[in-house]
Legacy VTK file of the C-alpha trace (Angstrom):
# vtk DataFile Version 3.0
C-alpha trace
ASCII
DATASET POLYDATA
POINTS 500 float
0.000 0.000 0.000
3.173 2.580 1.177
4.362 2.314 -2.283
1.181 3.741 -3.998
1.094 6.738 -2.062
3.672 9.071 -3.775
1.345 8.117 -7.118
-1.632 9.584 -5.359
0.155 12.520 -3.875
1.090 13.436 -7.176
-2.568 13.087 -8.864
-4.147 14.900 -6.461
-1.335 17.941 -7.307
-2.018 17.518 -10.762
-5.906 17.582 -10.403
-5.874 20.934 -8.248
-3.540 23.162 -10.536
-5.547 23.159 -13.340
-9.081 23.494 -10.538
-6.469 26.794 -9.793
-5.719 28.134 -12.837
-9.414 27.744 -13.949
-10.870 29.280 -10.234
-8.823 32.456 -11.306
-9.719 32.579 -14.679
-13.449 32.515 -13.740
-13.138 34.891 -11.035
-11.520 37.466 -13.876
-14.152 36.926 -16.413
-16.659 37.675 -13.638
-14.785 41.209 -12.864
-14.647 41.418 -16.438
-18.619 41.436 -16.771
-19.269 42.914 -13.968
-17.031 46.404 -14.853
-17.994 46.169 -18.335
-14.643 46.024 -19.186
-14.569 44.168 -22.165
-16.100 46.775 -24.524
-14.192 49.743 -22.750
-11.373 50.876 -24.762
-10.968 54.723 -23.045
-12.309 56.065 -20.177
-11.566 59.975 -18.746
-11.491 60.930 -15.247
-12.085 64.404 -13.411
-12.062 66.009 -10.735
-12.268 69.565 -9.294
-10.596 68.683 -5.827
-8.562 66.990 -3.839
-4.868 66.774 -1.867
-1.730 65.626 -4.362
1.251 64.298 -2.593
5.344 65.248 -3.113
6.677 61.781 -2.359
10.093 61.487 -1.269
9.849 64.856 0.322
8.349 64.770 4.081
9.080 67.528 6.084
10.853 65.016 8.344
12.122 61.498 8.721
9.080 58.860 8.566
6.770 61.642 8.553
3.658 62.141 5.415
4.806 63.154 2.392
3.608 66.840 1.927
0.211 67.852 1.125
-0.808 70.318 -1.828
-4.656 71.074 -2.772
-5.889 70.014 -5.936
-7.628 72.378 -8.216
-7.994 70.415 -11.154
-7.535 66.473 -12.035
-7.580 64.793 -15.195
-6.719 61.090 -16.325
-7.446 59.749 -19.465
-6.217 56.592 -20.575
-6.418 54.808 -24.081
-5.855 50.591 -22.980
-6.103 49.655 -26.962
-2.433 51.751 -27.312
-1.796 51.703 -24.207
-0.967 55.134 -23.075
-1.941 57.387 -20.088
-2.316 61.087 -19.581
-2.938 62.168 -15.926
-2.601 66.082 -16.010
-2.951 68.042 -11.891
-3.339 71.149 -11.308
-2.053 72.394 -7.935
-1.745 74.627 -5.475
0.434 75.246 -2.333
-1.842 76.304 0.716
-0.089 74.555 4.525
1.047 77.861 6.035
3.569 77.592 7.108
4.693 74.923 4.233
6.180 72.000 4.856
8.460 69.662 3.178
10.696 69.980 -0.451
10.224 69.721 -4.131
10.147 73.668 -4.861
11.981 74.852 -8.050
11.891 73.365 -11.376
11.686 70.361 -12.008
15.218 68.192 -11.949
14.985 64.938 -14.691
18.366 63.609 -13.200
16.448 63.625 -9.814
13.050 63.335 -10.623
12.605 65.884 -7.964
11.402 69.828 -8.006
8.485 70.895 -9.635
6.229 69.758 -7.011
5.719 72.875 -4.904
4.619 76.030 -6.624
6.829 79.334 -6.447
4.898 81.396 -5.931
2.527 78.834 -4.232
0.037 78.245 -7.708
-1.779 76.929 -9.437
1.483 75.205 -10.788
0.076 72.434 -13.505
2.133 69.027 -14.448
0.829 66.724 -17.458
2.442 62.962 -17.498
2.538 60.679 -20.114
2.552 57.115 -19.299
3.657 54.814 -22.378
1.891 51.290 -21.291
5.065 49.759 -23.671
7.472 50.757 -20.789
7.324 48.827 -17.759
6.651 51.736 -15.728
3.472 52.938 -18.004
1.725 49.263 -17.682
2.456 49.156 -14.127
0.719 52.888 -13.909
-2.389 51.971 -16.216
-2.683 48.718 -14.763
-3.505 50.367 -11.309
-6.660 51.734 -12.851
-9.424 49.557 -12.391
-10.247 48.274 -15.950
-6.280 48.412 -16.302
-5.851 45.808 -14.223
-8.274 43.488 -15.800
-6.923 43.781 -19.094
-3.576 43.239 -17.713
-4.576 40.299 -15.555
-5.981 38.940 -19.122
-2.768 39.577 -20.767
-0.697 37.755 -18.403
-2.992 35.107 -17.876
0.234 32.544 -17.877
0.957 33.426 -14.286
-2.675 34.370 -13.042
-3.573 33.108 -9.544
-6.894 33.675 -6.995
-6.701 33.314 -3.405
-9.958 31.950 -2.063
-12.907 34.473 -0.953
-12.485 35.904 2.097
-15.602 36.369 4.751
-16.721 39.460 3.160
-16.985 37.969 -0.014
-13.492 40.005 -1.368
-11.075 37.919 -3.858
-7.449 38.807 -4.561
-6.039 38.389 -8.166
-2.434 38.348 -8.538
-0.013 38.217 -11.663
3.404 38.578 -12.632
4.947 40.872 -15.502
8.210 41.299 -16.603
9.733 38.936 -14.417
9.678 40.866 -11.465
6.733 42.411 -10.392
3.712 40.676 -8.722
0.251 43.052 -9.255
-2.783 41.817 -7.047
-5.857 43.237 -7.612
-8.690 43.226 -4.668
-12.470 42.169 -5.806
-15.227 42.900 -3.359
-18.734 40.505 -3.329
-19.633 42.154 -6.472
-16.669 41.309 -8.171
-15.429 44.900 -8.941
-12.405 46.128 -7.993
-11.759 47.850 -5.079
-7.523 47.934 -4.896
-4.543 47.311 -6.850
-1.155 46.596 -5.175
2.207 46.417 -6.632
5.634 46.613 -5.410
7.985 49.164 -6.928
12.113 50.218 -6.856
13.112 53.310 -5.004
16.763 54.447 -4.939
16.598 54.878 -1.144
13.453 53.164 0.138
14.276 49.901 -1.770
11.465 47.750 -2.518
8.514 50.073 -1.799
4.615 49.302 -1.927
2.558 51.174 -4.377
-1.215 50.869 -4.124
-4.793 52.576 -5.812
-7.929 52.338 -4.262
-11.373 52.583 -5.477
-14.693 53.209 -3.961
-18.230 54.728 -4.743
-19.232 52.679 -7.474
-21.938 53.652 -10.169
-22.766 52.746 -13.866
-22.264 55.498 -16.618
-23.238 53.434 -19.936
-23.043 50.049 -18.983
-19.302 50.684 -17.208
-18.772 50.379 -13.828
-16.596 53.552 -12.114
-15.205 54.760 -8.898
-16.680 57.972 -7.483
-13.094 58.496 -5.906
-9.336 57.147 -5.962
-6.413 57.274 -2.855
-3.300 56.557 -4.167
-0.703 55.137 -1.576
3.017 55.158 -1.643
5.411 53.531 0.528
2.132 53.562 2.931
1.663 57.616 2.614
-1.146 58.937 0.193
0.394 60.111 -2.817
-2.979 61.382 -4.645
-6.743 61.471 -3.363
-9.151 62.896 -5.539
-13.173 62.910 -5.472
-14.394 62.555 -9.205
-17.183 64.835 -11.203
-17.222 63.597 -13.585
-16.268 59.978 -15.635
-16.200 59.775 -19.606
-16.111 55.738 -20.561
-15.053 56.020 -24.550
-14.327 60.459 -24.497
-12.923 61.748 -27.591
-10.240 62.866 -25.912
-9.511 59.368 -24.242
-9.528 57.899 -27.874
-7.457 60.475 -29.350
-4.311 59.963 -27.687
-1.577 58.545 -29.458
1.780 56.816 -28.048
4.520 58.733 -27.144
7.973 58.877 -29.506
9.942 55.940 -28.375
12.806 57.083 -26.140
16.152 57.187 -27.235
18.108 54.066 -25.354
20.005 56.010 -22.430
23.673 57.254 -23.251
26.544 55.700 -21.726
26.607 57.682 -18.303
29.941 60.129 -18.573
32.067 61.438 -16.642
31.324 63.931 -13.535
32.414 67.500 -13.725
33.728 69.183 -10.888
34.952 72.731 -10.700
36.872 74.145 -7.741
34.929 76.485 -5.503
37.580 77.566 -3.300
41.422 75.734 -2.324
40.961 71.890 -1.557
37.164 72.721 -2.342
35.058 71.345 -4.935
31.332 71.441 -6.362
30.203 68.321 -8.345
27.744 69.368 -11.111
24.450 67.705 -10.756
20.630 68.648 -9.637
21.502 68.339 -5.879
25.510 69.309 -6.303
27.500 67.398 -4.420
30.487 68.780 -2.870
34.408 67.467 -2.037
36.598 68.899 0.963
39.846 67.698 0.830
42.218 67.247 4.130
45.007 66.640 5.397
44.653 62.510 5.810
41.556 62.130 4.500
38.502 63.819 2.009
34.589 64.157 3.202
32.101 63.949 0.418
29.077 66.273 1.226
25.544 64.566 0.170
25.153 61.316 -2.227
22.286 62.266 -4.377
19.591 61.105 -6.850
20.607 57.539 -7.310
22.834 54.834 -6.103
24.887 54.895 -9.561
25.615 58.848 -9.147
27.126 58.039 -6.035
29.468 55.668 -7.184
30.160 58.293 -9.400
30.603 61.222 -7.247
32.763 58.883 -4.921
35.391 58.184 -8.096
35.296 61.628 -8.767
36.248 62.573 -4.635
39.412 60.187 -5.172
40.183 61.491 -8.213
39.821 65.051 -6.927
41.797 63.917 -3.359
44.560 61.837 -5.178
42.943 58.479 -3.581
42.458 60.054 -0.339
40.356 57.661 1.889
36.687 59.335 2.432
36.220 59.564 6.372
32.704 60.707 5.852
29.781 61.494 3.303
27.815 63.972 5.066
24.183 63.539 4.458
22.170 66.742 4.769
18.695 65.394 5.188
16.251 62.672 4.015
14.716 64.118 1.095
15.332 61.831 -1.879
16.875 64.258 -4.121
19.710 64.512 -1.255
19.806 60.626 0.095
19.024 58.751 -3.146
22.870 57.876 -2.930
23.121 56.698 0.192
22.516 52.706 -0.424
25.736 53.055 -2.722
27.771 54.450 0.220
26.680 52.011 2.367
27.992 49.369 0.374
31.492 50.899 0.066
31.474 50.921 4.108
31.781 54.452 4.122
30.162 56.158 7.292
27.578 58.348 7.121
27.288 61.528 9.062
23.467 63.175 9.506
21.451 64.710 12.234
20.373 62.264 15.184
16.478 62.508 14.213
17.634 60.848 10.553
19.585 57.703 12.439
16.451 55.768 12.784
14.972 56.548 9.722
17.753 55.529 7.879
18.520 52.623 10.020
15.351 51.099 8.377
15.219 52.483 5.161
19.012 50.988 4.686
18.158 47.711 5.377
15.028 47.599 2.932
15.618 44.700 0.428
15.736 45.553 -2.845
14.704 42.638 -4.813
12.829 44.818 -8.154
15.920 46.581 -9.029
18.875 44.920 -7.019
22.021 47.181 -7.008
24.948 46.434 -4.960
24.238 46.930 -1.449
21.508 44.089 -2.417
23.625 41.522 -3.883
25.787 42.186 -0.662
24.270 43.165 1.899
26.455 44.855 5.064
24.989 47.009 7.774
25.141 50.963 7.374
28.006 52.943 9.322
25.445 55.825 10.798
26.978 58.904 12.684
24.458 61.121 14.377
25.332 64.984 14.926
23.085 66.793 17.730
23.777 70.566 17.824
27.158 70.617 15.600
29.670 69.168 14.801
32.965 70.639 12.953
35.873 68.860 11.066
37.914 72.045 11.120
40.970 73.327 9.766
43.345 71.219 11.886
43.261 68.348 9.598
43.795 70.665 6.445
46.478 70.170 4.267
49.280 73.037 4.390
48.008 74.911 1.137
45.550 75.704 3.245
47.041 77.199 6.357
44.307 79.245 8.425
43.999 82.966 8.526
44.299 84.940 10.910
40.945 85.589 12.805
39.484 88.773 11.696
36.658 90.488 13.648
33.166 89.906 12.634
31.273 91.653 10.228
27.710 91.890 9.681
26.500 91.184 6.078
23.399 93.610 4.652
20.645 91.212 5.156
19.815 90.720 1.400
23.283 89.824 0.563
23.727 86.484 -0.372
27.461 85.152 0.286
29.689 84.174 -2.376
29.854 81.034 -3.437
32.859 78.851 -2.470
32.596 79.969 1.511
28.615 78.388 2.597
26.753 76.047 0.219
23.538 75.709 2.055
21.292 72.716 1.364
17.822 71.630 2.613
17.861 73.332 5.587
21.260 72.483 6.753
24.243 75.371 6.452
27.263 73.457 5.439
30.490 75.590 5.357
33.884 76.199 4.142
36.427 78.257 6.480
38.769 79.983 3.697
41.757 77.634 3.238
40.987 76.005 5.815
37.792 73.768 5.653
34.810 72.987 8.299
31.490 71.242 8.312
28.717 72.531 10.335
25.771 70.253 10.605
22.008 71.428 11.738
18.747 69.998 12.513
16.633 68.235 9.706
13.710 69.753 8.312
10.578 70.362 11.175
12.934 70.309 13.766
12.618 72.787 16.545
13.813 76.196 15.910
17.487 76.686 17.982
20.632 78.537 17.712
23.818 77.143 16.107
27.063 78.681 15.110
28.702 78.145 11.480
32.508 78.742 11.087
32.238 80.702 7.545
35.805 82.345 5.751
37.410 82.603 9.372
35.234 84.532 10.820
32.085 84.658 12.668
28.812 85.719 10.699
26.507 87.432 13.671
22.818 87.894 12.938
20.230 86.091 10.957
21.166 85.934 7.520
19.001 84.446 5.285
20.447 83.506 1.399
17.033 83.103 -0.057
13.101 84.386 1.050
9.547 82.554 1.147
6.673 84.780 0.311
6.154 85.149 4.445
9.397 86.847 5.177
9.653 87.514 9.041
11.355 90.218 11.160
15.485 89.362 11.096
15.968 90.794 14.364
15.238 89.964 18.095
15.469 86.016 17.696
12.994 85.709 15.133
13.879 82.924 12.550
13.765 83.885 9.193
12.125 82.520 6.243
14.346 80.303 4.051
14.442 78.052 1.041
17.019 75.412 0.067
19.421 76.818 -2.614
19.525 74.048 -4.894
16.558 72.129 -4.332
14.301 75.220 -3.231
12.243 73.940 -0.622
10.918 75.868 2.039
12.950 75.134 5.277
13.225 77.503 7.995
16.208 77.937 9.285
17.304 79.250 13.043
19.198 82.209 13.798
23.121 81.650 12.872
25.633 83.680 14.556
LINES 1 501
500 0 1 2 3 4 5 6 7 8 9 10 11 12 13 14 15 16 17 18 19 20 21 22 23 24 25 26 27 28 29 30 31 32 33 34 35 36 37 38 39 40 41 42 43 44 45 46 47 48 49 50 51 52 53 54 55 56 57 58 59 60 61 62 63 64 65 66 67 68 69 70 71 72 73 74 75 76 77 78 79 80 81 82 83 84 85 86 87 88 89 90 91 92 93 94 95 96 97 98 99 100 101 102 103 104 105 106 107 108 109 110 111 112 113 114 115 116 117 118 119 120 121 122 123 124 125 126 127 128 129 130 131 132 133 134 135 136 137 138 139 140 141 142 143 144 145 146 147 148 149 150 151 152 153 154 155 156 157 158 159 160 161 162 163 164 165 166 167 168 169 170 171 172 173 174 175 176 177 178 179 180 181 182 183 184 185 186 187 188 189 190 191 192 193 194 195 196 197 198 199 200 201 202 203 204 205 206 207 208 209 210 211 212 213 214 215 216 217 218 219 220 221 222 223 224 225 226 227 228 229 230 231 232 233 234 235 236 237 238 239 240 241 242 243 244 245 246 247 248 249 250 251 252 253 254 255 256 257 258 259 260 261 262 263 264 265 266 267 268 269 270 271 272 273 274 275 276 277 278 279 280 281 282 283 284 285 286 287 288 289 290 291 292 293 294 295 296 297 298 299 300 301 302 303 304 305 306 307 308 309 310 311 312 313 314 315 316 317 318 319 320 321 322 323 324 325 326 327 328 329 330 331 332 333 334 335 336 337 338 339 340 341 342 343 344 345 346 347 348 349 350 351 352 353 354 355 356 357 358 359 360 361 362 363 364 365 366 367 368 369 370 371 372 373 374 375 376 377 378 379 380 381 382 383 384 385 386 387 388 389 390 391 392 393 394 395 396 397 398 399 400 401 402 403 404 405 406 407 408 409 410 411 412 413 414 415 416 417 418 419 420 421 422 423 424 425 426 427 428 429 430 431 432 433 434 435 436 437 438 439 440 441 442 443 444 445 446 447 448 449 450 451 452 453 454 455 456 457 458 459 460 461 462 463 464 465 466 467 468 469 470 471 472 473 474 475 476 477 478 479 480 481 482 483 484 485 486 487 488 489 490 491 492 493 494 495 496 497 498 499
């Protein structure tokens, strides 16, 4: 009898995988009737209100991504191309405002354009080709999307079994990497789509669309309103007015040109900003202080690769010097989209104590869509924490740059913004070179209380508040009173506490 058993085992595996296949299957072609999505071929969304999202730019570690108020929504999508246009209109109403993503928008970053200067309506159109891998992932998060693209990859379609409340999960794989799960409630329409996407810093991160207030417009089952969720923040919610299965303008659009394949990435440029000093071009610069025994790179933006890149170009610059430190300004992921790469080089990284958690976690995130290095070998991050300052001064400058002699202080006219080469000032930190001789000064992250700090700038001491660029609510600069700032090269609005 024992030796009939493995033949058994294996028939009943045999008879359920196809029950499997064909549960799923069924449960699709029951969305399918039930959204009328077989005869949809366009549909166009709007919407006259709402809250849009900047991710990747909280106004502190962990915290929300930063809220803007929607004026005007539009997403029309064409599924026989595929293409999608989603088109926002914004405006920027927290007082006082919180977070980044001011200035224009950065393609090397992906970052800027997000709040409005000065504070809207600011409008952004996107075009979502569904023959990238980032376009069917976005169209297949609509509703009907992810129908169609459940029928397309019906290879590698599965169904878990109903739950109490009558709700099914659909799942299937594309491109070899990413699973998509779509949500059906009792009446088999679709409530959420989940997906898992890559994020230079956040690794894998969870990417969701949900859907509620169903009614019919012409046979077509559609949402009344959609919450979009990223790495477990809203991103977009919007309340619709209006829904157009089959508009003209749906129809109408076309594919986008094809994109040229990427160039080889060149070469970093780097130009000297003041002795043993150096600015590395880029949308959030990146900058090289060179010491006596060793070389500190200031901030690892953008993307893991860039970082690899600005760290050949430190060595380069610093005749091999070892790198003691990358100094991370904050957590916004213009600034820290670099820091997996210096992680996996075992290079330390110094930041405010309110980031050490943060990154902590977000540094240990697998990163199994898009693995880059630290992934395929993974090592613990080297995290240094600075409270109230900290300085690597001129002591462990080379000769060239022997120190000046201290001269007294002089107050700058509050408008005048220093020259560049003695205070590069980034997200809301002041970071600061002391003539030839060369000093860090590290302050509190973004929505961190307001306190004083000193900043060692061209041997001297700058007294009074001196703010380098204004909001639209400039305050009083004297008695205390912090002063309204922006970041210089990513132009979000900080605030900034009274250096002296």
């Amino acid at each position: 009898m024992r030796r009939f058993l493995p033949v058994f085992s294996v028939l009943i595996t045999l008879l359920w995988l196809p029950a499997g296949a064909q549960d799923a299957r069924g449960a699709l072609d029951a969305a399918v009737a039930a959204m009328g999505a077989s005869t949809l071929h366009a549909v166009e969304y709007a919407a006259t209100s709402g809250n849009a999202y900047a991710l990747g730019q909280a106004p502190g570690p962990g915290k929300p991504w930063p809220r803007f108020t929607v004026t005007r929504y539009s997403l029309l999508v064409n599924y026989d191309v595929p293409v999608m246009r989603e088109q926002t209109a914004r405006v920027d109403d927290e007082n006082p405002p919180r977070g980044g993503g001011a200035g224009g928008y950065n393609p090397e970053t992906q970052q800027g354009g997000i709040r409005p200067i000065p504070f809207g309506p600011m409008v952004t159109t996107a075009m979502r080709d569904g023959r990238t891998e980032d376009g069917a992932l976005q169209i297949w998060l609509t509703p009907h999307g992810f129908l169609k693209g459940a029928a397309a990859n019906a290879a590698t379609l599965t169904a878990a079994p109903r739950n109490r409340d009558g709700s099914l999960t659909l799942s299937f794989k594309a491109f070899n990497k990413y699973t998509v799960a779509g949500t059906l409630n009792r009446d088999n329409l679709v409530e959420r789509v989940q997906t898992t996407v890559a994020h230079p810093l956040y690794g894998d991160q969870s990417l969701e669309a949900i859907y509620t207030g169903y009614r019919d417009v012409a046979g077509v089952k559609v949402p009344s309103r959609i919450v979009q969720r990223q790495g477990g923040f809203p991103i977009l919610e919007v309340t619709l007015s209006d829904v157009q299965p089959g508009s003209a303008a749906a129809s109408a659009l076309t594919a986008p040109p094809a994109r040229p394949a990427a160039p080889a990435p060149a070469g970093l440029s780097s130009r000297d900003l003041a002795p043993g000093f150096w600015a590395i071009a880029g949308g959030a610069q990146s900058f090289v202080i060179d010491f006596r025994d060793f070389a500190v790179v200031i901030e690892a933006p953008a993307s893991p690769d860039r970082a690899e890149a600005v760290l050949a170009e430190a060595r380069r610059l610093t005749s091999d010097k070892p790198i003691r430190y990358v100094v991370n300004t904050h957590q916004h992921a213009d600034h820290s989209g670099g820091l997996r790469a210096i992680v996996a080089a075992g290079i330390p990284i110094l930041t405010h104590q309110v980031n050490v958690p943060f990154y902590e976690t977000m540094l240990r995130n697998p990163a199994t869509i898009e693995p880059d290095r630290l992934a395929r070998n993974p090592r613990p991050p080297i995290l240094e924490g600075v409270g109230d300052r900290k300085v690597l001064n001129r002591r462990h400058s080379r000769g060239r740059g022997a120190p000046r002699a201290r001269q007294p202080a002089q107050r700058r006219p509050a408008d005048d913004t220093p020259s560049e080469g003695t205070v590069s000032r980034a997200g809301g930190q002041l970071l600061s070179a002391a003539g030839g001789g060369k000093a860090v000064a590290l302050e509190p992250a973004h929505g961190e209380p307001l306190r004083e700090y000193s900043a060692v700038e061209a041997g001297c001491r700058a007294t009074g508040p001196r703010p380098w660029r204004h909001g639209p609510d400039r305050e009083a600069r004297g008695g205390g009173r912090p002063a309204a700032l922006s970041c210089v090269q990513c132009g979000c609005a900080g605030r900034l506490g009274r250096i002296r």
